[in-house]
C-alpha positions as CSV (number, residue, x, y, z in Angstrom):
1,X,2.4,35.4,20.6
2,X,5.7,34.1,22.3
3,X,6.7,30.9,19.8
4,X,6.7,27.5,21.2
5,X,7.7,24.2,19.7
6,X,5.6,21.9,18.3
7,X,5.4,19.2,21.3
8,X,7.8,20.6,24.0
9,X,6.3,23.7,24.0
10,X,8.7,25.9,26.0
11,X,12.5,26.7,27.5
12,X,11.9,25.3,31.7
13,X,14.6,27.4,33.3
14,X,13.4,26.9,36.9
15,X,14.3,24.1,39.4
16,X,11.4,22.1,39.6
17,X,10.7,21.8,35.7
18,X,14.6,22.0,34.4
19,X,14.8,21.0,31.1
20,X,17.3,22.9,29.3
21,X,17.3,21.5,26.2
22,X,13.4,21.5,25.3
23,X,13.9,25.1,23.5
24,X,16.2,23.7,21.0
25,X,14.4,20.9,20.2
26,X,12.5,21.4,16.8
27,X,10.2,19.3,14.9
28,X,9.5,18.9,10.9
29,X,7.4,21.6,11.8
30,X,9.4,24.0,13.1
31,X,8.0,26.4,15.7
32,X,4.4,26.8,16.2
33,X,2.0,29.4,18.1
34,X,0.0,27.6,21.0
35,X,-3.0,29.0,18.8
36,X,-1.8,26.8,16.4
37,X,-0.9,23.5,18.2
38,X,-4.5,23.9,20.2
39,X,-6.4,25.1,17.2
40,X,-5.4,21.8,15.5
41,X,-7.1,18.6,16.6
42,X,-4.1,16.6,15.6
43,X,-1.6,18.7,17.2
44,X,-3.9,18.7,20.0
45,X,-3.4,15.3,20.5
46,X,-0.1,14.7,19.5
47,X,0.8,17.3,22.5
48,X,-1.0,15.5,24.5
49,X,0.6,12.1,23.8
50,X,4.2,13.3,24.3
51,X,3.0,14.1,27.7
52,X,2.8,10.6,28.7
53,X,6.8,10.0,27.2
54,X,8.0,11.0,30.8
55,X,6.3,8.1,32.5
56,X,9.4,5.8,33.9
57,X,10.5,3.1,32.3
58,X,9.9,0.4,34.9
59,X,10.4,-2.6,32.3
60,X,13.8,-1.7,32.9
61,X,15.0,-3.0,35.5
62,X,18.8,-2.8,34.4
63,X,19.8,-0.2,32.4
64,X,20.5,3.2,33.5
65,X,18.7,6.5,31.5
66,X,20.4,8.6,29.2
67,X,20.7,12.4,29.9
68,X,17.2,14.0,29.8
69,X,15.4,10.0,29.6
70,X,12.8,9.3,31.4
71,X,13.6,7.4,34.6
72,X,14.4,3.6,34.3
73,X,13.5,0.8,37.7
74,X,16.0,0.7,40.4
75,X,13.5,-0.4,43.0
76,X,13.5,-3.8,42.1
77,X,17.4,-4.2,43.1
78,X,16.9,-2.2,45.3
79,X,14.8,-3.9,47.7
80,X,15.9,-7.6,49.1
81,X,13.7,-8.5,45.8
82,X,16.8,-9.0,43.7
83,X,21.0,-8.3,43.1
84,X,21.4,-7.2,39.9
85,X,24.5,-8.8,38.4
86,X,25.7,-5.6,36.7
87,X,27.2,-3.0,38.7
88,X,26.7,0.3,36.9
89,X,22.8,-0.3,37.8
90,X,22.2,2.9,40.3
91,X,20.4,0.6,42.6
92,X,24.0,-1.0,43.4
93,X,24.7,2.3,44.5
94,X,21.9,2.2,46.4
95,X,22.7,-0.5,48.1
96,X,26.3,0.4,48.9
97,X,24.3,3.9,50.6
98,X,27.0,5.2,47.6
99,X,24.8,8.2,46.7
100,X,23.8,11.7,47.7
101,X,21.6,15.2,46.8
102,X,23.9,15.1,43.7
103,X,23.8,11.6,42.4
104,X,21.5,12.6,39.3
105,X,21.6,9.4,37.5
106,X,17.9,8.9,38.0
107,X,16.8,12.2,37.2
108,X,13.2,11.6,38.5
109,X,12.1,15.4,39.9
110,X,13.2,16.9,36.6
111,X,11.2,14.8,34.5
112,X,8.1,14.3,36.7
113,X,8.1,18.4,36.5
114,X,8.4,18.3,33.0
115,X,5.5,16.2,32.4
116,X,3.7,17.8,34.8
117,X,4.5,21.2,33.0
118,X,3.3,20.0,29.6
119,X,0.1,18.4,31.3
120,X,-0.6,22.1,32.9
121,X,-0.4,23.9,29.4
122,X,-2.4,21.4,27.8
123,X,-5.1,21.9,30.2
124,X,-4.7,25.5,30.1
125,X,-4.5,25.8,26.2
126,X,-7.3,23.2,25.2
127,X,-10.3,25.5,25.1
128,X,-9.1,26.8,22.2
129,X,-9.5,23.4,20.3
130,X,-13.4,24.0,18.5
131,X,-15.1,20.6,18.4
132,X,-15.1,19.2,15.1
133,X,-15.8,15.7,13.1
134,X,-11.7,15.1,14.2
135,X,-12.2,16.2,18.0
136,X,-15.6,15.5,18.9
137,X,-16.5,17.2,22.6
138,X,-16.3,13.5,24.1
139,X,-12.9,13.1,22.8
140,X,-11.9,16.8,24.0
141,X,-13.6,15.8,27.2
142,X,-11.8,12.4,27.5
143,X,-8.1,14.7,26.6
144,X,-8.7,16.6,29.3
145,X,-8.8,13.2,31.6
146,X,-6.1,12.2,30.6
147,X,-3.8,15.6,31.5
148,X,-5.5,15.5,34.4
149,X,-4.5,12.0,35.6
150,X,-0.9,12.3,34.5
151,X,-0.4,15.7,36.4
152,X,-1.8,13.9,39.4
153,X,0.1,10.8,38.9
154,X,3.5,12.5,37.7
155,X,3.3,14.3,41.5
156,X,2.3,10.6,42.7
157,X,5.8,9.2,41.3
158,X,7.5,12.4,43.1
159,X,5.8,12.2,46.7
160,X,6.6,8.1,46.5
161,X,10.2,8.6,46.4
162,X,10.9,12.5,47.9
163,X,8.1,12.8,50.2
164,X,6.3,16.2,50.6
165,X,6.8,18.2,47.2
166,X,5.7,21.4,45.5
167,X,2.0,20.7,43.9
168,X,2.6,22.8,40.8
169,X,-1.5,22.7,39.0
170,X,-1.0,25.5,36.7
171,X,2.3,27.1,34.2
172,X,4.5,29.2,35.9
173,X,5.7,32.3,34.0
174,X,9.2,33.2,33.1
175,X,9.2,36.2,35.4
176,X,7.1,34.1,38.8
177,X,8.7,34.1,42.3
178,X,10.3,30.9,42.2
179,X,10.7,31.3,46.3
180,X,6.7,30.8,46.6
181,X,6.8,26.9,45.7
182,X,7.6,25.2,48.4
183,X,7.2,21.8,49.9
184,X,3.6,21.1,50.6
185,X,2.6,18.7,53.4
186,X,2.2,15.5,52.5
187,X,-1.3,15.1,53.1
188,X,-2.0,18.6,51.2
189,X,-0.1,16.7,47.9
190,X,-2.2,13.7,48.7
191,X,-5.3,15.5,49.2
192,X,-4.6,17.0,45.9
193,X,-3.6,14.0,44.4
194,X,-7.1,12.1,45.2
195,X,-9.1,15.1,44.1
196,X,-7.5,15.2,40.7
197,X,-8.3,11.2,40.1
198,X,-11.8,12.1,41.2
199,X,-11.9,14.9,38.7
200,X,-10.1,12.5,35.8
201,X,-12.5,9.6,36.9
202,X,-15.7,11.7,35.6
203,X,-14.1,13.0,32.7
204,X,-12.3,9.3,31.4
205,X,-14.0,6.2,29.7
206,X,-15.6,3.4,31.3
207,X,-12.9,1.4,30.5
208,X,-9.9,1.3,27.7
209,X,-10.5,-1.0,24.4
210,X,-8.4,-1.4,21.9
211,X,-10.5,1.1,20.4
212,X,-10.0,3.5,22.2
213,X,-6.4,3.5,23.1
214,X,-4.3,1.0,24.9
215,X,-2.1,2.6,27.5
216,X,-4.0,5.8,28.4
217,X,-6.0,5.8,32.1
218,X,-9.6,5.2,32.0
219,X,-12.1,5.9,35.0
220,X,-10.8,2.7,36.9
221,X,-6.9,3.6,36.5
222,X,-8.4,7.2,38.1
223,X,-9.3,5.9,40.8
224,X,-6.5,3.1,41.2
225,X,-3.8,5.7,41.6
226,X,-6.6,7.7,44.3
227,X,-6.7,3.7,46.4
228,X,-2.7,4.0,46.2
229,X,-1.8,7.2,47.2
230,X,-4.5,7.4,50.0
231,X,-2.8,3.6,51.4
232,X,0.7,5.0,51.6
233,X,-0.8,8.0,53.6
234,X,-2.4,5.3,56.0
235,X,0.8,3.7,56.5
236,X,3.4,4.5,59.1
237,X,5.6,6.4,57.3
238,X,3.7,9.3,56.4
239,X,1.1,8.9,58.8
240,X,2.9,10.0,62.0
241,X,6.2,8.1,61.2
242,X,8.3,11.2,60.2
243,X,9.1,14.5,61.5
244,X,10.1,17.5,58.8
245,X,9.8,21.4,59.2
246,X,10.4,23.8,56.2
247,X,12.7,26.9,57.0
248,X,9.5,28.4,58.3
249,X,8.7,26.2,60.9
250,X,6.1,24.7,58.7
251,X,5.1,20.6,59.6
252,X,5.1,18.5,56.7
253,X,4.1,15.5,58.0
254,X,1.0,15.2,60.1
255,X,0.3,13.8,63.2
256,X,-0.8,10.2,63.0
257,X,-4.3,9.3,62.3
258,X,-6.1,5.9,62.1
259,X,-9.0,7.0,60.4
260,X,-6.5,7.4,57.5
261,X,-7.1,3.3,56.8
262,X,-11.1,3.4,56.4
263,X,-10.2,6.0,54.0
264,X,-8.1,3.7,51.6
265,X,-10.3,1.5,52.3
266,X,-12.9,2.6,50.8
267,X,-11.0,3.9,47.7
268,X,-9.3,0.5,47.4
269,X,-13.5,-0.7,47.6
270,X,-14.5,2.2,44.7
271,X,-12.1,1.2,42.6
272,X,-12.6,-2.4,42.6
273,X,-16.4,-2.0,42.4
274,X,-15.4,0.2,39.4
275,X,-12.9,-2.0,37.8
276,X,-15.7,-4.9,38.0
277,X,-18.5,-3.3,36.7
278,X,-16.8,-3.2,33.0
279,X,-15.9,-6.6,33.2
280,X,-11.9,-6.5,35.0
281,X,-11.2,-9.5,36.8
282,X,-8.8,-11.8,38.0
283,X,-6.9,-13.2,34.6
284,X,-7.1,-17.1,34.6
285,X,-5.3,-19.1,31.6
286,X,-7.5,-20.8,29.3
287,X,-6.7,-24.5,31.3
288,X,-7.0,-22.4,34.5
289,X,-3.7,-23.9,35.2
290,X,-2.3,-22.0,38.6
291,X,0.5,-21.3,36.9
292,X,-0.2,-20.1,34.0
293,X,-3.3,-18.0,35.4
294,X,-0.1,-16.0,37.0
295,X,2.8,-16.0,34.4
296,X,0.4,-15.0,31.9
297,X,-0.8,-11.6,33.6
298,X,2.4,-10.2,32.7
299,X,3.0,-10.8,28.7
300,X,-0.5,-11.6,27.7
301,X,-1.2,-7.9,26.6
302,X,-4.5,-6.0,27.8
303,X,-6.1,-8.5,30.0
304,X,-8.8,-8.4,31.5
305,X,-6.9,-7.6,34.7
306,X,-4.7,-4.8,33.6
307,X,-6.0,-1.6,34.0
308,X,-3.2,1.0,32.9
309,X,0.5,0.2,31.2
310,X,3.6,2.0,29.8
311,X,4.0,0.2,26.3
312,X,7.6,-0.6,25.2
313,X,7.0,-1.9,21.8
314,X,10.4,-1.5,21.0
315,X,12.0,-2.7,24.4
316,X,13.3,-6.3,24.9
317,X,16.1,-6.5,27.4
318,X,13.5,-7.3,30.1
319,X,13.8,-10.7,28.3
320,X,17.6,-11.0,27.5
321,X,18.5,-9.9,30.8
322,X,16.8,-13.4,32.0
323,X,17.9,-15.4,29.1
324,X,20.4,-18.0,30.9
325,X,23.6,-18.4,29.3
326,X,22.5,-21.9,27.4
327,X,19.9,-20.5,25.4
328,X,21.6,-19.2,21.6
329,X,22.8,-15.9,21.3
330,X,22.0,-15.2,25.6
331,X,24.8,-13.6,27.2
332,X,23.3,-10.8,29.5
333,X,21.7,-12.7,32.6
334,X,22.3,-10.3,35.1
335,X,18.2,-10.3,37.0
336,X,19.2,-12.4,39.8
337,X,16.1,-13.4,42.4
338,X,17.8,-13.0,46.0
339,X,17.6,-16.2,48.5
340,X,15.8,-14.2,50.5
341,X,13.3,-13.9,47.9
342,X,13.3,-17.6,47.2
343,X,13.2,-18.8,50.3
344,X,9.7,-16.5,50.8
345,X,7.5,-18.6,48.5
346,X,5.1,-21.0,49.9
347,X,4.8,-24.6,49.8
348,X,1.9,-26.1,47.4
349,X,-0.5,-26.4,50.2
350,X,-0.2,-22.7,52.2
351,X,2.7,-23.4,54.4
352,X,5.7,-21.0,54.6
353,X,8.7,-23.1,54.4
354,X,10.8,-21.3,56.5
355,X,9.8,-19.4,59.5
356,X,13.2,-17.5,60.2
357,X,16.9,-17.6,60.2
358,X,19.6,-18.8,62.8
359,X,22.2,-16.3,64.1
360,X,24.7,-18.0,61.1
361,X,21.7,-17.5,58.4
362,X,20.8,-21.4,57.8
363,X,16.7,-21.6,58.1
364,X,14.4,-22.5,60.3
365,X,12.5,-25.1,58.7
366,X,9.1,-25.0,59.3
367,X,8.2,-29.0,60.1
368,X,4.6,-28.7,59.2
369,X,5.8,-27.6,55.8
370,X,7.2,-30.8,54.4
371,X,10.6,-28.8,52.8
372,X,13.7,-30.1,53.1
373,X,16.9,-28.5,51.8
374,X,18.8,-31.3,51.3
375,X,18.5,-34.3,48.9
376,X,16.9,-34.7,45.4
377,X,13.6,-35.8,43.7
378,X,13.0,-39.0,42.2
379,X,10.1,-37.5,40.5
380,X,9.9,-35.6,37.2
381,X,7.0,-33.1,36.8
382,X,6.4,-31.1,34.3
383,X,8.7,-28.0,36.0
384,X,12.0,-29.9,37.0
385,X,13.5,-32.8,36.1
386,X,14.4,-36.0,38.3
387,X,17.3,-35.3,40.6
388,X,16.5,-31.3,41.3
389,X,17.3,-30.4,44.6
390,X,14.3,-30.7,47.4
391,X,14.4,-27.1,48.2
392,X,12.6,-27.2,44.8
393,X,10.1,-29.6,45.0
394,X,6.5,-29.1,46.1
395,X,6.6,-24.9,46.2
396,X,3.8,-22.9,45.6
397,X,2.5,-22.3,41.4
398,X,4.1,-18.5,41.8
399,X,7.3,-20.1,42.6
400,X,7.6,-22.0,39.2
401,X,6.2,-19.0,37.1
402,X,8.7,-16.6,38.7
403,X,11.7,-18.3,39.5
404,X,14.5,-20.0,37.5
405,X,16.2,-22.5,39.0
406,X,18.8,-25.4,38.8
407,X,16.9,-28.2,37.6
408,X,14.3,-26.5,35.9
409,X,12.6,-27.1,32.6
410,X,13.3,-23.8,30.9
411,X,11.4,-23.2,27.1
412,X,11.1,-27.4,26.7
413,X,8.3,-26.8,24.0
414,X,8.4,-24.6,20.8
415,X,10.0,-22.5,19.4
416,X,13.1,-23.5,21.0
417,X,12.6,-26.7,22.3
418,X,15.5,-27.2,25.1
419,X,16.1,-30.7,26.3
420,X,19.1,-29.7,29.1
421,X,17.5,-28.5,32.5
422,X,18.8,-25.1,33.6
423,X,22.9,-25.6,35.4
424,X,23.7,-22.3,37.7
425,X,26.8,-24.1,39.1
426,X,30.1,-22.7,38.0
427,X,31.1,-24.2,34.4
428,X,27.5,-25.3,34.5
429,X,25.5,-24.5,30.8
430,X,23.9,-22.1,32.6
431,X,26.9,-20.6,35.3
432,X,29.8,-18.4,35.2
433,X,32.0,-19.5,32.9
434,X,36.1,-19.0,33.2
435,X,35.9,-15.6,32.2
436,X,32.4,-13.8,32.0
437,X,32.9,-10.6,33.9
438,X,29.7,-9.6,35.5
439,X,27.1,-12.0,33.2
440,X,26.0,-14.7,35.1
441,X,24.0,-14.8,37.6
442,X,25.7,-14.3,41.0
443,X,22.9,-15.8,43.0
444,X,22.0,-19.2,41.4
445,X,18.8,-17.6,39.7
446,X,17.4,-16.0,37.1
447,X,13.8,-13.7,37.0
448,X,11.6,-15.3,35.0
449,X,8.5,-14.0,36.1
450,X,7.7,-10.4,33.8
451,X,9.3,-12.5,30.7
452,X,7.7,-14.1,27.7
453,X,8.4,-17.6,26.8
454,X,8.3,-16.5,23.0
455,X,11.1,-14.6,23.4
456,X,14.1,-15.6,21.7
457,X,17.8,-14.4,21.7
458,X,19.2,-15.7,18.5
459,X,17.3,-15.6,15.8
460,X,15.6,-12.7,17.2
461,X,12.0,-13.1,18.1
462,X,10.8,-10.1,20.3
463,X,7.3,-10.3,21.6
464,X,5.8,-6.4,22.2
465,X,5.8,-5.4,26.0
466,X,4.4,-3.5,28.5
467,X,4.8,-3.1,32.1
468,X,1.7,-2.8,34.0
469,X,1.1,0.1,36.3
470,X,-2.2,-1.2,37.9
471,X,-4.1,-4.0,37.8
472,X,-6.9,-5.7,39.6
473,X,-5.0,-8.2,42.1
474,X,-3.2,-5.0,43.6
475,X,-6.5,-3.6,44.4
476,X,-7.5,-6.5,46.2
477,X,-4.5,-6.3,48.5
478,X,-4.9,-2.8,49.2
479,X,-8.3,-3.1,50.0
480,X,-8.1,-6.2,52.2
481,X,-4.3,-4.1,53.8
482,X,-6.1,-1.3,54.3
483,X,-9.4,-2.7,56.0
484,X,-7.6,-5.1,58.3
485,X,-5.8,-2.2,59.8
486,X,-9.2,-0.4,60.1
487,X,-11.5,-3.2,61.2
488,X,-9.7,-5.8,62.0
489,X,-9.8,-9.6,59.9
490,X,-13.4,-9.1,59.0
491,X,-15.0,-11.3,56.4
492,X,-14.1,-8.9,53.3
493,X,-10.5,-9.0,54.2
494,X,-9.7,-12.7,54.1
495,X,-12.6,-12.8,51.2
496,X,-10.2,-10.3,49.0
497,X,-6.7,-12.1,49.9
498,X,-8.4,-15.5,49.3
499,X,-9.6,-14.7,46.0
500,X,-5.8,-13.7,45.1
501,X,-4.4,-17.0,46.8
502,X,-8.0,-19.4,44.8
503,X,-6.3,-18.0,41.6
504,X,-3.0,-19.1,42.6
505,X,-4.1,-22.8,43.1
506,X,-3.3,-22.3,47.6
507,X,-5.8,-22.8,49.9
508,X,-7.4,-19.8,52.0
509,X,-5.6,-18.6,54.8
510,X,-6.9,-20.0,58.2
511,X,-9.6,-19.1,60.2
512,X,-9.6,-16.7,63.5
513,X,-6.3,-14.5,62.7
514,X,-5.7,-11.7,65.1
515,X,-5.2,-8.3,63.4
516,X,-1.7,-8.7,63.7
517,X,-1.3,-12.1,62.1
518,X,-3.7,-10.8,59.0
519,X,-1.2,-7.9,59.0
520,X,1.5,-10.5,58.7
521,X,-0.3,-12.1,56.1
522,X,-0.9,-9.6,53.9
523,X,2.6,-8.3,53.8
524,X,3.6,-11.8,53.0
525,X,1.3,-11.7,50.6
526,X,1.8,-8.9,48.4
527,X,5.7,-10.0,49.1
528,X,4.8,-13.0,46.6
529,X,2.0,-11.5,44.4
530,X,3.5,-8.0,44.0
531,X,7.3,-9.3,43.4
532,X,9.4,-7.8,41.0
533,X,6.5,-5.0,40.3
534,X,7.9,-2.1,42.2
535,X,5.5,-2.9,45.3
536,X,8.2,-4.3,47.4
537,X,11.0,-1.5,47.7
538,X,7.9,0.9,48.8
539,X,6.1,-1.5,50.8
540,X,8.9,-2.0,53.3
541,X,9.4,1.8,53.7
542,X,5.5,2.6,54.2
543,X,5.3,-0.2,56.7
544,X,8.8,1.5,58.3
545,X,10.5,-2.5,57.8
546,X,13.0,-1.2,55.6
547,X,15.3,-0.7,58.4
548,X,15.3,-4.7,59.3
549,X,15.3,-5.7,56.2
550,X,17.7,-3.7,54.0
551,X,20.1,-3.4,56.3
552,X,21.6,-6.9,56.1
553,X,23.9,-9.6,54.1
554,X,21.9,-10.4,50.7
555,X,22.3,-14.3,49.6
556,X,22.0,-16.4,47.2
557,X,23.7,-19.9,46.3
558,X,27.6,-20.6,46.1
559,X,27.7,-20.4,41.9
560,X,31.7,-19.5,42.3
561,X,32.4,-22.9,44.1
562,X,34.7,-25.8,42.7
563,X,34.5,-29.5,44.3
564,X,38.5,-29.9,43.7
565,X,41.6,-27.9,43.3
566,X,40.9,-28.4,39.5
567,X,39.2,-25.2,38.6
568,X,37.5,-26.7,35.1
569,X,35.7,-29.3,37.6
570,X,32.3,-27.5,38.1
571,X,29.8,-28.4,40.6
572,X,26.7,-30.7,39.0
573,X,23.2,-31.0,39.9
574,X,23.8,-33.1,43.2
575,X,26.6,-31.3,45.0
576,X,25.5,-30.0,48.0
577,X,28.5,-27.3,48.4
578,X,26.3,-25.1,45.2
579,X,23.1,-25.2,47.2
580,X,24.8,-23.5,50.1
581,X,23.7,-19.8,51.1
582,X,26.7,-17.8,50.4
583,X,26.7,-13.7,51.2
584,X,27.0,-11.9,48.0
585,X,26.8,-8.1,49.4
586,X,26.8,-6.2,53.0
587,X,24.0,-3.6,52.0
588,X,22.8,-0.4,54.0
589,X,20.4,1.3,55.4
590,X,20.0,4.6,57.3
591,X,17.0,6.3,58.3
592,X,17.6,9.0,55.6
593,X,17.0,6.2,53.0
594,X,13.0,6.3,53.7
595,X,13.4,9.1,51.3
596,X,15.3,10.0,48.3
597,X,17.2,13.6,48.9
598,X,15.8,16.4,46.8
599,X,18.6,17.0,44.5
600,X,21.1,19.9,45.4
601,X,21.0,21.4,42.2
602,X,17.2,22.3,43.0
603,X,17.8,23.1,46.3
604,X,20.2,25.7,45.0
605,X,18.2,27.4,43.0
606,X,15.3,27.4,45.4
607,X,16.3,27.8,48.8
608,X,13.5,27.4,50.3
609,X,13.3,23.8,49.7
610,X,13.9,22.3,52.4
611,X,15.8,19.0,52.5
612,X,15.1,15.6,53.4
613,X,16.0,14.2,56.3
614,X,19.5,12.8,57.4
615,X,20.6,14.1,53.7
């Protein structure tokens, strides 16, 4: 019996599962038979749990991985979501188009292949476990769910960034043709994809308790991933949008079909039908304050909203990296919303603000909307203090629970208690100060959405996280996405975006939209919902938007400015020079960016993988 180790299991020589170093990492235990690891219910099942510890990090939204870590969130800054104010972030490289087939700094085909190894020797190895007091056959029954949904969404998180793939659903010896796994078309991976959440959906629970396991999948995260995968084949980017041969002539991509849409339509339907059925629903706080029923989703642990999460127990910078500069010990605010992003929220009663830009980038100011960028409010509410700048004033409840801005009440109540509104200007409490290199924020705000208002820099106070793969309001926008572009604006669609706009204290959207302004709609929608979730950078490049968007000036607010020659005299709350839309990068976009290029190294030893487009 060829020796393994205890929770790696094997040496991955080949391209698509490289991982060198697995064969020399030992345990207390030393090395183990896979008799022994699957004979053993604890084992077993600690196996089966460092499967999930290649799942990204996507509470990260700064720092780069390690060698061999799992990969971090670049999508954020990576979309017109956000400039991160700390340039070794690969997304800045993104941006710049500064990368290539060998720009390995997010390692994500290695380590989805990994997991996806481990997941197929688990699978094949756990008949051998005999049911026992420790591994009753409903807990066996309930592992084997599990290694089936992470194999199915480990290819998910490969096919959303490199497009077709290799399906690998079973180990691949030492001595295999490597030459026989090629790219499979992309509606082969998805096909394979939704049939493995159907097959984890009847093996999971009903729904995940805390006892039974926070953060693994249950039957509704089965089919969550199944409403996803089957709405980015519906969308234009797979679904006809691309052309791609292998070296044998092979298509990748299909032709377009709309019948595609009914299809995630009625996934996005199962899996809210699902979801509801145990009791998942829209969170709302305990006041049913608009604002709070949306901050809340994201650090109020387990919800009745969430249904799957990567827990971080450990990780914290998702709040220091939005800690402003005033706040004690806070000295690494580098999450910095876009303008663009700003300017996309709505006003308090529905209307969008602004309805485009001129040809030098100042607004179009919707007149129906009541927003005015200039001037200051005499009012204080319980957001902003008197004197904050109009732009401010009278935006939508997502706004206030996502945004940081000058003028803003920021942690007024316990347990820190600040009595200064937040000062982005230059020499402001808040703003670059004479010498800061990259920590400040460069665009005038700071993400406070995704943070928790317990969290404190100096003394230390770190409240647990997660970061939520699925939850219920996504499937709401899928569905309603999916079946306006199969239907039309029937009554389920504006029902399903309405609900998600009731819980956000904004009216309904109007009656008698055309197809295309529903479309609209949506999109802008899940723009403001989904921010800062990973929805946006994927959106764009499944609608095919991308190009329009990315490939553009990013801007936020003049936070470098001085209102004399006197360089220690900052800017203050009233001076209109700070509030002005200043170009903070030239970013770009080619068509080859749709998809990520299969890395070169894997190309190498594989040669027939064929390689992206344009890359």
């Amino acid at each position: 019996m060829k020796l393994i180790s205890f929770l790696l299991l094997c040496l991955l020589v080949m391209g698509l599962t490289a991982c060198k170093k697995d064969f020399l990492d030992k345990t207390p235990d030393g090395d183990l038979t896979s008799d022994q690891v699957f004979t053993n219910p604890t084992y077993a099942e600690q196996y089966l749990t460092n499967i999930y510890t290649h799942l990204p990090r996507e509470l990260s939204l700064v720092d780069n991985p390690g060698a061999g870590e799992s990969p971090s969130n670049v999508f954020t800054a990576a979309s017109d979501e956000m400039e991160m104010s700390y340039d070794p972030n690969f997304a800045n490289n993104i941006n710049a188009g500064n990368w290539s087939p060998t720009s390995y700094v997010q390692d994500i085909w290695s380590q989805c292949y990994i997991g996806i190894r481990k997941a197929n020797l688990f699978l094949e190895n756990i008949g051998k476990l005999p049911v026992s007091s420790l591994a009753p056959e409903s807990k066996i029954r309930r592992w084997r769910g599990e290694a089936i949904f992470l194999r199915a969404f480990y290819h998910f998180l490969l096919v959303r960034v490199y497009g077709p793939v290799p399906v690998i659903d079973k180990t691949i010896s030492l001595d295999a043709d490597y030459l026989a796994y090629r790219r499979m078309p992309i509606d082969q991976c998805v096909d394979f994809i939704a049939a493995q959440c159907d097959s984890a959906a009847l093996l999971l629970d009903p729904r995940i308790t805390a006892a039974n396991d926070y953060g693994r999948p249950d039957k509704t995260t089965a089919l969550a991933l199944k409403a996803r995968v089957l709405l980015y084949m519906a969308s234009p980017l797979w679904n006809g949008g691309t052309t791609l041969k292998d070296k044998d002539g092979l298509d990748l991509f299909p032709a377009p079909d709309a019948s595609r849409w009914q299809t995630a339509a009625d996934a996005a339907r199962a899996c809210i039908d699902q979801a509801e059925s145990v009791g998942h629903k829209l969170y709302r706080s305990a006041t049913n304050d608009p604002e709070l029923n949306y901050a809340e989703i994201f650090y109020n642990n387990f919800n009745d909203e969430v249904f799957f999460t990567r827990d971080d127990p450990g990780y914290n910078n998702i709040d220091a990296y939005s800690e402003p500069r005033g706040m004690a010990g806070a000295f690494w605010p580098l999450q910095s919303p876009t303008q663009d992003m700003v300017d996309a929220y709505e006003m308090a009663d529905g209307t969008r603000p602004i309805l485009g830009y001129n040809a030098d980038m100042t607004p179009v100011i919707n007149p129906l909307s009541g927003y005015r960028e200039t001037g200051q409010a005499a009012v204080e509410t319980k957001d902003y203090v008197a004197g904050t700048r109009n732009m401010y004033v009278g935006r939508e409840p997502r706004f206030y629970a996502s945004i940081m801005f000058t003028g803003q009440k920021y942690k007024w109540s316990a347990p820190q208690n600040r009595t200064t509104p937040l000062e982005f200007w230059k020499l402001g409490l808040d703003g670059r100060p004479i010498a800061s290199g990259d920590n400040y924020s460069k665009t005038g705000y700071l993400l406070k959405k995704l943070t928790n208002p317990a969290f404190v820099m100096s003394p230390k106070a770190d409240p647990i996280r997660v970061w939520i793969f699925f939850r219920l309001g996504e499937q709401y926008l899928n569905y309603a996405e999916a079946l306006n572009e199969a239907q039309g604006p029937v009554a389920d669609v504006y029902k399903y975006v309405n609900l998600i706009r009731d819980r956000a204290g904004l009216p309904g959207l109007p009656p008698g939209l055309s197809k295309d302004a529903m479309r609209d709609a949506i999109h802008h929608e899940r723009r403001i919902e989904l921010a800062f979730e990973t929805h946006r950078y994927f959106d764009t490049r499944r609608w095919m938007t991308a190009a329009s968007i990315d490939d553009k000036n990013i801007y936020g607010l003049d936070v470098n400015g001085v209102v004399s020659a006197d360089p220690l005299v900052p800017y203050n709350i009233t001076s209109d020079a700070f509030y002005k839309r200043t170009v903070l990068e030239k970013r770009v976009f080619d068509t080859k960016d749709y998809y990520w290029p299969v890395p070169q190294r894997e190309i190498e030893k594989n040669p027939k993988l064929v390689q992206n487009p344009g890359w």
